[in-house]
Biopython code that builds the backbone (N, CA, C, O; Angstrom):
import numpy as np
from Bio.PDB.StructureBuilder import StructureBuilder

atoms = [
    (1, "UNK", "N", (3.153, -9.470, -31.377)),
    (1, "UNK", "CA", (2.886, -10.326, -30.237)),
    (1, "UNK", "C", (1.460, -10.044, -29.766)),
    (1, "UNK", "O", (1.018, -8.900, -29.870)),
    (2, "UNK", "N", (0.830, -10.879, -29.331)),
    (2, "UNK", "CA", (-0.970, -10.926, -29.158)),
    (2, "UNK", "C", (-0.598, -10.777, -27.771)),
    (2, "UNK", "O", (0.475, -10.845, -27.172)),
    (3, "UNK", "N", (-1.807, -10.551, -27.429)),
    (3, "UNK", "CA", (-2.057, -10.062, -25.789)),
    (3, "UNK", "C", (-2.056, -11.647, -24.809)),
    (3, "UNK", "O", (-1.446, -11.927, -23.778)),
    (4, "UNK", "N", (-2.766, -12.254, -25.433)),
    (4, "UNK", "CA", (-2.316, -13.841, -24.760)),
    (4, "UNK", "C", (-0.919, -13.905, -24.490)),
    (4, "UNK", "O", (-0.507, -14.240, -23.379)),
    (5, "UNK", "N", (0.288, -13.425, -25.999)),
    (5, "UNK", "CA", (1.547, -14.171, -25.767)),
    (5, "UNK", "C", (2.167, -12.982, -24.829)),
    (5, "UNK", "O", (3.161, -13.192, -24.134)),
    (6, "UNK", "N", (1.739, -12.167, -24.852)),
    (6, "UNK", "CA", (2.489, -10.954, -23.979)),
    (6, "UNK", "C", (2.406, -11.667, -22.143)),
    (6, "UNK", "O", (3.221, -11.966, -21.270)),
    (7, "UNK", "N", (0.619, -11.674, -22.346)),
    (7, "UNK", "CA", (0.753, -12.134, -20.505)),
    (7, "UNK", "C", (1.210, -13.401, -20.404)),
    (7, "UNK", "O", (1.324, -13.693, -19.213)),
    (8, "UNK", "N", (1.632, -14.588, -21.374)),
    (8, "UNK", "CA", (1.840, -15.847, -20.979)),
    (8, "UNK", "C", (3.711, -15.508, -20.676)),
    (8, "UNK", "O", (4.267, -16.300, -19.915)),
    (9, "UNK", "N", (4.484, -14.470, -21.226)),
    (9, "UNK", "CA", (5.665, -13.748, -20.928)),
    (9, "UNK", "C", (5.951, -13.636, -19.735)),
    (9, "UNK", "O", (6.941, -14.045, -19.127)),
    (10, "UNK", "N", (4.651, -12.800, -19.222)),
    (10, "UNK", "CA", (5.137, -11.904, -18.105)),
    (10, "UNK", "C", (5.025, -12.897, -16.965)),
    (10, "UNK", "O", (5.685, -12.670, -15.950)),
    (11, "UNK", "N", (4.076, -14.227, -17.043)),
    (11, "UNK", "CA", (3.736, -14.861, -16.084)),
    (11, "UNK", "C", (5.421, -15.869, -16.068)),
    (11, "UNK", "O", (6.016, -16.087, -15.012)),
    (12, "UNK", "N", (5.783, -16.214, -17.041)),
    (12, "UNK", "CA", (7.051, -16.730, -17.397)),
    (12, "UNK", "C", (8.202, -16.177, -16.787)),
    (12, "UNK", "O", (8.979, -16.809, -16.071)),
    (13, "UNK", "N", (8.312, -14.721, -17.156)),
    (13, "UNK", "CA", (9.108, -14.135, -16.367)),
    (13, "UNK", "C", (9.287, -14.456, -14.180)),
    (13, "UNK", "O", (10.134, -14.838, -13.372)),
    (14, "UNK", "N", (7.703, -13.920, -14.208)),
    (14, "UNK", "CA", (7.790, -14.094, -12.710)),
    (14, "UNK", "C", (8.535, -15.070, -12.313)),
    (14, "UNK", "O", (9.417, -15.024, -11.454)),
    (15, "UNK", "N", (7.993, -16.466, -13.283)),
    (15, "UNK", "CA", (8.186, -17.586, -12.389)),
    (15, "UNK", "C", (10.243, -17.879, -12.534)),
    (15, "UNK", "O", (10.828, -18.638, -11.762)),
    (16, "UNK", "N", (10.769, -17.306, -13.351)),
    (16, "UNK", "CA", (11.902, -17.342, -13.083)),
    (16, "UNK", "C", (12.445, -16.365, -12.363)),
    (16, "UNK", "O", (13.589, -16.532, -11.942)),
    (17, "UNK", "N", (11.668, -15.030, -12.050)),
    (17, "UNK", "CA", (12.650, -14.044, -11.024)),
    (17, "UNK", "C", (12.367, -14.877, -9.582)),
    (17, "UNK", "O", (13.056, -14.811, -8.564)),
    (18, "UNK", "N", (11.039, -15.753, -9.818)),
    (18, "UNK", "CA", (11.225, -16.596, -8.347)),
    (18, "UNK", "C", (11.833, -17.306, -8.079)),
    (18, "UNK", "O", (11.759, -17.799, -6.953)),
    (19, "UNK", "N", (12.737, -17.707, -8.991)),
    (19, "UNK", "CA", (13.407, -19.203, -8.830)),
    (19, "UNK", "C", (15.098, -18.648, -8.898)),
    (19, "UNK", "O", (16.158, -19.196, -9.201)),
    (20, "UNK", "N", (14.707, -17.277, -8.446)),
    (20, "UNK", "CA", (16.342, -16.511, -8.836)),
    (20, "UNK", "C", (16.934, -16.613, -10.078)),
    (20, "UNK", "O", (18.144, -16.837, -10.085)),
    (21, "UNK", "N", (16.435, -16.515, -10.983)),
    (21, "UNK", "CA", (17.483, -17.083, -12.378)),
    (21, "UNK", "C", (16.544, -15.636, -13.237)),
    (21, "UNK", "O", (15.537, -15.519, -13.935)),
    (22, "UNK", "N", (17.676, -14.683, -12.623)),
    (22, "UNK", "CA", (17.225, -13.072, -13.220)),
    (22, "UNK", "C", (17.966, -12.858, -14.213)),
    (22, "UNK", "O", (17.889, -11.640, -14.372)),
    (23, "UNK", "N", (18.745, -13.337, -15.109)),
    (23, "UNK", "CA", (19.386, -13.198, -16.296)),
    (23, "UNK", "C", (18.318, -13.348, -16.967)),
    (23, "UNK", "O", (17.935, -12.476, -17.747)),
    (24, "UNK", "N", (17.461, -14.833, -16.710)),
    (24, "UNK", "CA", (16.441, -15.328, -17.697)),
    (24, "UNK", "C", (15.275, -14.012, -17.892)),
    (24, "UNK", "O", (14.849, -13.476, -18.916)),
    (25, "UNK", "N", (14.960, -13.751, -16.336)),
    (25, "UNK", "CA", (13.832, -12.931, -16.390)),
    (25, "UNK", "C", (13.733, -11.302, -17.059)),
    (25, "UNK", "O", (12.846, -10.663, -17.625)),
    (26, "UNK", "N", (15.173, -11.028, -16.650)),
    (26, "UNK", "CA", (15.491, -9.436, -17.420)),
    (26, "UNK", "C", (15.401, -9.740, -18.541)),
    (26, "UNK", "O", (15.101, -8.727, -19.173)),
    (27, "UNK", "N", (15.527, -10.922, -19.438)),
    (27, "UNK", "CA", (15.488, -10.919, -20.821)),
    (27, "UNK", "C", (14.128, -10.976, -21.492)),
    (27, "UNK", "O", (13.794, -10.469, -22.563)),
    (28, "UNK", "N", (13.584, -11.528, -20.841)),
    (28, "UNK", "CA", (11.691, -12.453, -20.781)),
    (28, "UNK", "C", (11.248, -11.227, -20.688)),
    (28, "UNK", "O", (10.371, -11.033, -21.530)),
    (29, "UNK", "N", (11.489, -10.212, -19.966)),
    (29, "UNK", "CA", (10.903, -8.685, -19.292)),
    (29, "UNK", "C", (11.282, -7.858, -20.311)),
    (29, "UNK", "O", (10.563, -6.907, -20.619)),
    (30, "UNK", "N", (12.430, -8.109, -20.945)),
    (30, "UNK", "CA", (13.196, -6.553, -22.130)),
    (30, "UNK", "C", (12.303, -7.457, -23.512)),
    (30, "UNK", "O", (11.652, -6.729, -24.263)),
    (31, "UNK", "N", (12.297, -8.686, -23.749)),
    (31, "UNK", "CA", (11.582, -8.621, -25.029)),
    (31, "UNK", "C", (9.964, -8.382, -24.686)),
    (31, "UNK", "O", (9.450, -7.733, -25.598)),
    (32, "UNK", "N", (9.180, -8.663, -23.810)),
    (32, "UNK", "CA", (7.777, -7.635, -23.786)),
    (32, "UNK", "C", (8.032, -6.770, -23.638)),
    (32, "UNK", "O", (7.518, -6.193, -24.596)),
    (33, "UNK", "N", (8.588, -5.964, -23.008)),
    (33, "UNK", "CA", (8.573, -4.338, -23.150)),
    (33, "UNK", "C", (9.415, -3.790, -24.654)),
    (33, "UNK", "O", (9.559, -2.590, -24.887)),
    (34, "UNK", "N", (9.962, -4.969, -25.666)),
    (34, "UNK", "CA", (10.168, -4.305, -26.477)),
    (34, "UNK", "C", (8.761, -4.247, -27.673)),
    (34, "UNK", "O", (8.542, -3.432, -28.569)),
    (35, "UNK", "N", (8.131, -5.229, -27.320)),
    (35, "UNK", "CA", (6.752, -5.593, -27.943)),
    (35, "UNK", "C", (5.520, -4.582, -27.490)),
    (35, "UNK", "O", (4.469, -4.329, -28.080)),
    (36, "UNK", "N", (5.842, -4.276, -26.693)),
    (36, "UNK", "CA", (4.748, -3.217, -25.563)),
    (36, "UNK", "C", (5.348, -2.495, -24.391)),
    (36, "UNK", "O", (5.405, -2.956, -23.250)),
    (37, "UNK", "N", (5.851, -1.162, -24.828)),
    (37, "UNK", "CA", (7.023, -0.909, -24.068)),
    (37, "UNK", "C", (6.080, -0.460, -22.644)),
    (37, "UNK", "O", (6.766, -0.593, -21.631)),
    (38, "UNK", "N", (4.905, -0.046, -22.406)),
    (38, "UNK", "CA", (4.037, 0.799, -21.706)),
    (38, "UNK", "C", (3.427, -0.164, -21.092)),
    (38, "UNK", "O", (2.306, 0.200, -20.738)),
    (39, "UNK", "N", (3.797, -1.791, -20.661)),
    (39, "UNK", "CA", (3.372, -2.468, -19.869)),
    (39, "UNK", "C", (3.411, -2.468, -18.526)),
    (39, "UNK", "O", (4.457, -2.729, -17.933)),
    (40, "UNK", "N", (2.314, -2.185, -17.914)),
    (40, "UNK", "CA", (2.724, -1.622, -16.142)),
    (40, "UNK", "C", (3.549, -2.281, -15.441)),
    (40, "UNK", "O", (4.604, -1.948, -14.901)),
    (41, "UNK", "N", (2.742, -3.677, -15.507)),
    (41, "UNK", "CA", (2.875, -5.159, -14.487)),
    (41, "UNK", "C", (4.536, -5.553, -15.323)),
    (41, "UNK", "O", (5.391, -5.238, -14.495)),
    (42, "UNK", "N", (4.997, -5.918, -16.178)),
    (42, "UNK", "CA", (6.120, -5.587, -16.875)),
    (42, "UNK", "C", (7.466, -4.768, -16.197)),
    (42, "UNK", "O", (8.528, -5.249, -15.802)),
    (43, "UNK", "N", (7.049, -3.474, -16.214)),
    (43, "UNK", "CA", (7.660, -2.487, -15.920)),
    (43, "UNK", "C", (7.614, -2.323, -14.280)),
    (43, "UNK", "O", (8.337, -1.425, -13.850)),
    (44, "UNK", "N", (6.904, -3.029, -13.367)),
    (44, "UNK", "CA", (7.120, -3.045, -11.862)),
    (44, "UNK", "C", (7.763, -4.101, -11.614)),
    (44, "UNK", "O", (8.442, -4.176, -10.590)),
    (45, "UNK", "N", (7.668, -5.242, -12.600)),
    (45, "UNK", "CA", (8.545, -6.506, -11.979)),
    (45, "UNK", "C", (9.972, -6.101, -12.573)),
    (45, "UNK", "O", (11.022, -6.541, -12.106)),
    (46, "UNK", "N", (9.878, -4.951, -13.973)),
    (46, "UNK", "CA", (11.454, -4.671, -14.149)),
    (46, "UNK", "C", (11.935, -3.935, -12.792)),
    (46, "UNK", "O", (12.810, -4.452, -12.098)),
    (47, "UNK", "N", (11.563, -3.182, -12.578)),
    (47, "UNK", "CA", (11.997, -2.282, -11.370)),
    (47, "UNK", "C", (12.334, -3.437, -9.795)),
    (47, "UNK", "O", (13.428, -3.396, -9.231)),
    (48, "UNK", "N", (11.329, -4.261, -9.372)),
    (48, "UNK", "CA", (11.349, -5.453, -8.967)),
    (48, "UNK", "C", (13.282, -5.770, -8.937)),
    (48, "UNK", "O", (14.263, -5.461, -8.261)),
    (49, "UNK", "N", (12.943, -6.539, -10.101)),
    (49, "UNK", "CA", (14.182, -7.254, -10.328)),
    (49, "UNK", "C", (15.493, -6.406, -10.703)),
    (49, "UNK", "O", (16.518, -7.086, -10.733)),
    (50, "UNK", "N", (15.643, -5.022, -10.999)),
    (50, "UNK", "CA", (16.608, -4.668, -11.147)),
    (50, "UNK", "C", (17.405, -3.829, -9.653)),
    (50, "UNK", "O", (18.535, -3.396, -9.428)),
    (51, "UNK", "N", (16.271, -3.897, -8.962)),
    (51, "UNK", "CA", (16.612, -3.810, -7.384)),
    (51, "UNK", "C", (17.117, -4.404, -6.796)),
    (51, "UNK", "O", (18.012, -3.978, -6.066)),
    (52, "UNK", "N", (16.658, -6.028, -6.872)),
    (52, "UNK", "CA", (17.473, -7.203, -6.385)),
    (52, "UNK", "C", (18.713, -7.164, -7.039)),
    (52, "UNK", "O", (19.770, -7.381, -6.447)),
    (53, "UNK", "N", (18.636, -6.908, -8.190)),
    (53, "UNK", "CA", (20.299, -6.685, -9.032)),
    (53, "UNK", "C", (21.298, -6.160, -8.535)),
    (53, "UNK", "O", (22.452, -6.405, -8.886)),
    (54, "UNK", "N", (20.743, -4.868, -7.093)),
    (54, "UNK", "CA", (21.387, -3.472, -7.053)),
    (54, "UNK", "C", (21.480, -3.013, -8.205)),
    (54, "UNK", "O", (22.616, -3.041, -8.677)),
    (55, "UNK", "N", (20.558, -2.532, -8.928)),
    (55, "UNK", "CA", (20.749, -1.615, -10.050)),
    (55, "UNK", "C", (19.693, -0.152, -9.558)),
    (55, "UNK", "O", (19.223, 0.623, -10.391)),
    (56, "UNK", "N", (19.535, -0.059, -8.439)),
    (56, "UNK", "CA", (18.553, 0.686, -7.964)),
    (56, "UNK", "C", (18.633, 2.142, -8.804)),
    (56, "UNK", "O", (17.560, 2.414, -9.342)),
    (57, "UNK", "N", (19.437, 2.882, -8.965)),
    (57, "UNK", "CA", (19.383, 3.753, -9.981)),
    (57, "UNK", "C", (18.258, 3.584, -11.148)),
    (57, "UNK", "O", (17.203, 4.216, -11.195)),
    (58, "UNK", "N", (18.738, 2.512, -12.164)),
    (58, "UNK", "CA", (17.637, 1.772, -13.029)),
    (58, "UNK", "C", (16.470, 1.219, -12.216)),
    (58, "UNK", "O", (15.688, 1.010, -13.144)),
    (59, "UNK", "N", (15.990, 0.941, -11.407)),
    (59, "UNK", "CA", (15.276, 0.434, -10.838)),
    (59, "UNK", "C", (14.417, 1.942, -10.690)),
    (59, "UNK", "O", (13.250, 2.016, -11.075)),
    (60, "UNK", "N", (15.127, 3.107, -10.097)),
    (60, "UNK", "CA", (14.527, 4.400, -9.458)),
    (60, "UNK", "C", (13.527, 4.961, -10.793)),
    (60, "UNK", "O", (12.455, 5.565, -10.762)),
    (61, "UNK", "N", (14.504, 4.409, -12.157)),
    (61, "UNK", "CA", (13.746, 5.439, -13.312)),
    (61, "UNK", "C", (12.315, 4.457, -13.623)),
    (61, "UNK", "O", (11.129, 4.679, -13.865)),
    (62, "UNK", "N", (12.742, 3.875, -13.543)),
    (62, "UNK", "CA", (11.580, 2.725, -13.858)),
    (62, "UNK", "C", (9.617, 2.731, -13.171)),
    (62, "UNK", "O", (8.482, 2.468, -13.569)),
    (63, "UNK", "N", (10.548, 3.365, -11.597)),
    (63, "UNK", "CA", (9.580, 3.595, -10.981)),
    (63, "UNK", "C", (8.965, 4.870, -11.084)),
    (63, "UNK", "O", (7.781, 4.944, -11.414)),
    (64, "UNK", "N", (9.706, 5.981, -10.813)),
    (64, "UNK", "CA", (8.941, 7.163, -11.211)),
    (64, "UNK", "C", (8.356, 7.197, -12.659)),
    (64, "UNK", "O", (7.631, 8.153, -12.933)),
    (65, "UNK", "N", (8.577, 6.333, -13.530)),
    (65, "UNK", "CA", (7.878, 7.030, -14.684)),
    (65, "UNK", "C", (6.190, 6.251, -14.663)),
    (65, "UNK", "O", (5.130, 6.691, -15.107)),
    (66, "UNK", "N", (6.548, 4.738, -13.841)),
    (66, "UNK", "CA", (5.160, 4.081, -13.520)),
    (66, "UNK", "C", (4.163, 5.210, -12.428)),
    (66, "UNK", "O", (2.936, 5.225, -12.335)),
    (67, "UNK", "N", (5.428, 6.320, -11.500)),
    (67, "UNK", "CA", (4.506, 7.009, -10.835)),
    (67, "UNK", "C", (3.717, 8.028, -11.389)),
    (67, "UNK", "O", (2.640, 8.438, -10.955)),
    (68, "UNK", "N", (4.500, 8.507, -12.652)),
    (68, "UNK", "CA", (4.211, 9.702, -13.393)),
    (68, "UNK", "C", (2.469, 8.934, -13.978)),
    (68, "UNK", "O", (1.521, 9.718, -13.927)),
    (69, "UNK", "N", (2.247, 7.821, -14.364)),
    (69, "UNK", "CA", (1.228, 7.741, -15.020)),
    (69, "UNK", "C", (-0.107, 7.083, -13.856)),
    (69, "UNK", "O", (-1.314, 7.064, -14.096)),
    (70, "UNK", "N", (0.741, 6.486, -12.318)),
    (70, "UNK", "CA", (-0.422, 6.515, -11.427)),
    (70, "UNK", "C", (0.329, 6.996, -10.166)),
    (70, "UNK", "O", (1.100, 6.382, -9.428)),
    (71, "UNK", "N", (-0.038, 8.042, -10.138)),
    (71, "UNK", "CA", (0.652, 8.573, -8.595)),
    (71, "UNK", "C", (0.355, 8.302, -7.145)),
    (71, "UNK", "O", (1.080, 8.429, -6.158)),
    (72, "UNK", "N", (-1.200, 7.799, -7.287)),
    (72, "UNK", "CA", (-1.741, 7.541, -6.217)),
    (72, "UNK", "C", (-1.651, 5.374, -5.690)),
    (72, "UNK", "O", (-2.258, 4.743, -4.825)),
    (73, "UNK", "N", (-0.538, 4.908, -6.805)),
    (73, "UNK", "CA", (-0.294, 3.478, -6.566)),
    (73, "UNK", "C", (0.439, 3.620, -5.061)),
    (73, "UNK", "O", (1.133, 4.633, -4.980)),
    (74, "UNK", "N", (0.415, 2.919, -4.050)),
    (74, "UNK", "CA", (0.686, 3.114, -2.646)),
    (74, "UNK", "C", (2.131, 2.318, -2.743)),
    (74, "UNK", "O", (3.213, 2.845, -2.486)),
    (75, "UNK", "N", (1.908, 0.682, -3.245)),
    (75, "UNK", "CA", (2.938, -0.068, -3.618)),
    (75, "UNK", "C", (4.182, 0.244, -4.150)),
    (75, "UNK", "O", (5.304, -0.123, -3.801)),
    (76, "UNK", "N", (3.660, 1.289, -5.431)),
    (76, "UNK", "CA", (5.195, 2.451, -5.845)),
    (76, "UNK", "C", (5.836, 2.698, -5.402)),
    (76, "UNK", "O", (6.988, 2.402, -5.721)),
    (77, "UNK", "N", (5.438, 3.658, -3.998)),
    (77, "UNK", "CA", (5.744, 4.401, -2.929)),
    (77, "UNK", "C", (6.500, 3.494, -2.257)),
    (77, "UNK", "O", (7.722, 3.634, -2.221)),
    (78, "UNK", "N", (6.017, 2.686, -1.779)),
    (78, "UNK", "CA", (6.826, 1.729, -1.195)),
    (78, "UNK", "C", (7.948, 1.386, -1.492)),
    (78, "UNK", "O", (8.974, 1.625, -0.855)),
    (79, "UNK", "N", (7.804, 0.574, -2.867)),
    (79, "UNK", "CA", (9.424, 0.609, -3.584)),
    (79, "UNK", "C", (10.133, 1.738, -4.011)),
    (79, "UNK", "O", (11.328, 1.572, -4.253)),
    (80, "UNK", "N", (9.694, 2.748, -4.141)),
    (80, "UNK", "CA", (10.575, 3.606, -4.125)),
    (80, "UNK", "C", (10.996, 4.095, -3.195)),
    (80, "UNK", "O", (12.083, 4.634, -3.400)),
    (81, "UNK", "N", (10.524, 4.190, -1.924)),
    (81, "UNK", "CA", (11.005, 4.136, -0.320)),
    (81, "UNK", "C", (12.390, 3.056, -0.117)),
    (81, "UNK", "O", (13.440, 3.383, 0.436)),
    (82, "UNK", "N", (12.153, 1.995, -0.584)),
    (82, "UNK", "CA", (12.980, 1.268, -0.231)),
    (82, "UNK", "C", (14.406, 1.366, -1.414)),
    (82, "UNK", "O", (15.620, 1.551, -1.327)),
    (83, "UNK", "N", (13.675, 1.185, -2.204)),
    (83, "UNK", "CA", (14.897, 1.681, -3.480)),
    (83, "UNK", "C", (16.279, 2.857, -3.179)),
    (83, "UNK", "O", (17.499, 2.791, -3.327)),
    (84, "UNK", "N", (14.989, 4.266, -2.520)),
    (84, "UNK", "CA", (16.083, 5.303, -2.228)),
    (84, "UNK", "C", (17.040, 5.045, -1.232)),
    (84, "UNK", "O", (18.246, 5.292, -1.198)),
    (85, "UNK", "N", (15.895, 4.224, -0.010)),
    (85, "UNK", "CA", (17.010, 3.648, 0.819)),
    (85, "UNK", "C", (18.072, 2.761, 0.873)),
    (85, "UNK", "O", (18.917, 2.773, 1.768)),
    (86, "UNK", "N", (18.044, 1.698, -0.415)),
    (86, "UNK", "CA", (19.498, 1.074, -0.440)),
    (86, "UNK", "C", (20.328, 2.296, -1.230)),
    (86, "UNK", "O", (21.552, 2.168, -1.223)),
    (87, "UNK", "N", (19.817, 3.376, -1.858)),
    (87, "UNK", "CA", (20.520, 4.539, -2.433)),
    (87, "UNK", "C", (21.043, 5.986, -1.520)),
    (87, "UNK", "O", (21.269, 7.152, -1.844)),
    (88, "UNK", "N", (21.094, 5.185, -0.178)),
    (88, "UNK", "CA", (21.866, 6.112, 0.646)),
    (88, "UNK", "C", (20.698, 7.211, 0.789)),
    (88, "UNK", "O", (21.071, 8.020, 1.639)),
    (89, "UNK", "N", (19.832, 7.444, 0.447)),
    (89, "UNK", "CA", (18.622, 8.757, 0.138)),
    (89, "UNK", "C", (18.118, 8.629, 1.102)),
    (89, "UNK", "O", (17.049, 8.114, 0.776)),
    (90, "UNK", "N", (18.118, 8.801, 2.787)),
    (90, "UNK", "CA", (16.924, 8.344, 3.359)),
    (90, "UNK", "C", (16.143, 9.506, 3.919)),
    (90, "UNK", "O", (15.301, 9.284, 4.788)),
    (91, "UNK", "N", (16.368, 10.758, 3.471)),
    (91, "UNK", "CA", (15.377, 11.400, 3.778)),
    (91, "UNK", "C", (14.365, 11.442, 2.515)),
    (91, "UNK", "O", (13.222, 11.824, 2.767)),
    (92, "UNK", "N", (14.692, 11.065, 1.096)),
    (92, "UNK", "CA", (13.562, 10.726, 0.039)),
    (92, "UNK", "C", (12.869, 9.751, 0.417)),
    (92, "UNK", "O", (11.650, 9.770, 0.245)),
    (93, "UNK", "N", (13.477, 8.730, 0.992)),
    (93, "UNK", "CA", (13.234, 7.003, 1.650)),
    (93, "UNK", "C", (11.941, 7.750, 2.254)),
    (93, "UNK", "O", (10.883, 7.895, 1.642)),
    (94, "UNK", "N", (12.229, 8.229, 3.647)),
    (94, "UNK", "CA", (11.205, 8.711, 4.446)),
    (94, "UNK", "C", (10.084, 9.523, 3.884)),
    (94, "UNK", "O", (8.978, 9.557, 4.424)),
    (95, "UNK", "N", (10.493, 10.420, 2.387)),
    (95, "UNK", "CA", (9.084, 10.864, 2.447)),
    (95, "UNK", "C", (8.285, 9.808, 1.321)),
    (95, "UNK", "O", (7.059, 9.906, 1.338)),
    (96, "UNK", "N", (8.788, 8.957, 0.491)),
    (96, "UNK", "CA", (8.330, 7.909, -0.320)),
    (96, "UNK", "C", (7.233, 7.355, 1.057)),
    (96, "UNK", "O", (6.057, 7.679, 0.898)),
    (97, "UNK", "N", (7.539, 6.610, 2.274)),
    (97, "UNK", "CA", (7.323, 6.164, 2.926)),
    (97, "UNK", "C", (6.087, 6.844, 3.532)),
    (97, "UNK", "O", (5.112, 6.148, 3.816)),
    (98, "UNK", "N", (6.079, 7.801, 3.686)),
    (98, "UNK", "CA", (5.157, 8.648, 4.262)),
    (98, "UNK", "C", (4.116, 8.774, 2.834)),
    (98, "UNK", "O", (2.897, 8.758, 3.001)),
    (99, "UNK", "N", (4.623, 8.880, 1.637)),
    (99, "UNK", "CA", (3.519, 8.926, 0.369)),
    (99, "UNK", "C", (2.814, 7.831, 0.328)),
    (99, "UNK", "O", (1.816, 7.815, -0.391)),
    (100, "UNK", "N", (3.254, 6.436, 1.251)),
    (100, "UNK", "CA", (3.128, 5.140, 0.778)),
    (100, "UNK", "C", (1.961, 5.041, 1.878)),
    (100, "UNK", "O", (0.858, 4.500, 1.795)),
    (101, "UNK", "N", (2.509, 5.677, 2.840)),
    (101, "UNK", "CA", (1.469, 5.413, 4.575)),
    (101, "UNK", "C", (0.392, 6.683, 3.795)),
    (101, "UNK", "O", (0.102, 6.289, 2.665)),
    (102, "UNK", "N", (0.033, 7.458, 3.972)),
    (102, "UNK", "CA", (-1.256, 8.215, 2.952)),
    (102, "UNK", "C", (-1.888, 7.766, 2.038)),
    (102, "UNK", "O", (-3.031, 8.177, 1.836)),
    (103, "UNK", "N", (-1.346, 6.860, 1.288)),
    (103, "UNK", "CA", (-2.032, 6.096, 0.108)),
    (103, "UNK", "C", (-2.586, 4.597, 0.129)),
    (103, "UNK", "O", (-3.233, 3.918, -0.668)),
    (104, "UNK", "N", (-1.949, 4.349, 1.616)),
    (104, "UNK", "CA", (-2.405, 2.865, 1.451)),
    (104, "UNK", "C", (-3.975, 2.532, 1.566)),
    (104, "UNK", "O", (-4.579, 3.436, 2.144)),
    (105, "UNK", "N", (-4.824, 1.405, 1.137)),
    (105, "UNK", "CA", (-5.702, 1.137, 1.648)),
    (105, "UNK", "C", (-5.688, 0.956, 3.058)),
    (105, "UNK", "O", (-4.736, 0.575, 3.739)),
    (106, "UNK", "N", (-7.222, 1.369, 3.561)),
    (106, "UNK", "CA", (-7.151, 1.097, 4.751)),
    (106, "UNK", "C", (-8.457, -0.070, 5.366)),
    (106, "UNK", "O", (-9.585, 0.373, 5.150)),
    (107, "UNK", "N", (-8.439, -0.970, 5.829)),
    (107, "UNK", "CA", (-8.656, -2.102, 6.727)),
    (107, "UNK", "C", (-10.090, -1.701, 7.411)),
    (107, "UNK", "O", (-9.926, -1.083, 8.462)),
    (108, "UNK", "N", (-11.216, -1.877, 7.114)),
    (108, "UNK", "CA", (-12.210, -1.397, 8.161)),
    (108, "UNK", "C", (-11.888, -2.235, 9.052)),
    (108, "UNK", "O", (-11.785, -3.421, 8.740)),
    (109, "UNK", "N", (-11.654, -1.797, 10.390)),
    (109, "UNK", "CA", (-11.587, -2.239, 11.977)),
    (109, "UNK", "C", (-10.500, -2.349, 12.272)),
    (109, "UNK", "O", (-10.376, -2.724, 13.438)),
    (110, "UNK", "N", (-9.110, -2.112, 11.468)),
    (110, "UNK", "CA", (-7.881, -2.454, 11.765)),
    (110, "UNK", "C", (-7.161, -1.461, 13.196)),
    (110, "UNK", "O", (-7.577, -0.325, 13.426)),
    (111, "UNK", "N", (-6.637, -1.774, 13.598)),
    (111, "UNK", "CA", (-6.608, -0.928, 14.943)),
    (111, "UNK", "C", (-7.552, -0.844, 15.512)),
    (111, "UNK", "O", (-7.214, -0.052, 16.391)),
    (112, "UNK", "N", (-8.708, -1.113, 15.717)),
    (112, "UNK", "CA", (-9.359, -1.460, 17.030)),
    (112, "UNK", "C", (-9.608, -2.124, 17.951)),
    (112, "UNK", "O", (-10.672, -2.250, 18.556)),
    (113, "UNK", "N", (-8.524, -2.640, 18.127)),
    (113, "UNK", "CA", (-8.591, -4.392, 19.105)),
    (113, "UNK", "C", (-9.464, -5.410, 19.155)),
    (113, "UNK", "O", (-9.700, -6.292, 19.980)),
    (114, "UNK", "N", (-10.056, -4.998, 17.713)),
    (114, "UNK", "CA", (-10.744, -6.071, 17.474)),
    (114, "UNK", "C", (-11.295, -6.861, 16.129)),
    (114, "UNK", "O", (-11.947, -7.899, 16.245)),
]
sb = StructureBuilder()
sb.init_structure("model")
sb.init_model(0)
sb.init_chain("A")
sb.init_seg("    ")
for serial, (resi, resn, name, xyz) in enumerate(atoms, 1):
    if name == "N":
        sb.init_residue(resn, " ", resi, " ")
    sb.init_atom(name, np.array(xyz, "f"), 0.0, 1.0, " ", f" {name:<3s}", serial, name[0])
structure = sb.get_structure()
């Protein structure tokens, strides 16, 4: 699979996890990652969509291993904040959350009333 047909996939995929029809998209998502298993954008919309699934377990591995290779992604953090928290975890929830508030970009002027 060429790098064109890989991203014309993944853009494919999206547009059906938007339209709710996640049977289509987990499948669209498992054959690029069987073509390129180490696809980031891939591998966050799997995690993505296997959350909405409640598969958050699968969803959890998905994410730490995207964290293992960028730790400082803020967005991660986030979903994995939220992930632990539909997983009953909320003191992991809280410190994901707190990894997520440290990492985020920050806004020149934001909070200054102005």
């Amino acid at each position: 699979m060429t790098a064109a047909q890989v991203d014309l996939l993944l853009v494919i995929a999206r547009v059906y996890l938007r339209a709710g029809r996640f049977g289509t998209a987990l499948h669209l998502l498992d054959v690029l990652l069987a073509a390129d298993p180490g696809h980031a954008d891939a591998l966050r919309a799997r995690a993505v969509l296997l959350d909405r699934l409640g598969h958050h377990d699968a969803a959890l591995d998905v994410i730490d291993r995207l964290l293992r290779d960028d730790p400082a992604d803020s967005a991660l953090h986030l979903l994995r904040g939220l992930v632990l928290e539909a997983l009953g975890r909320r003191e992991e929830g809280r410190a994901a959350f707190a990894a997520f508030q440290s990492r985020r970009p920050r806004v020149a002027g934001a909070g200054s009333g102005g």
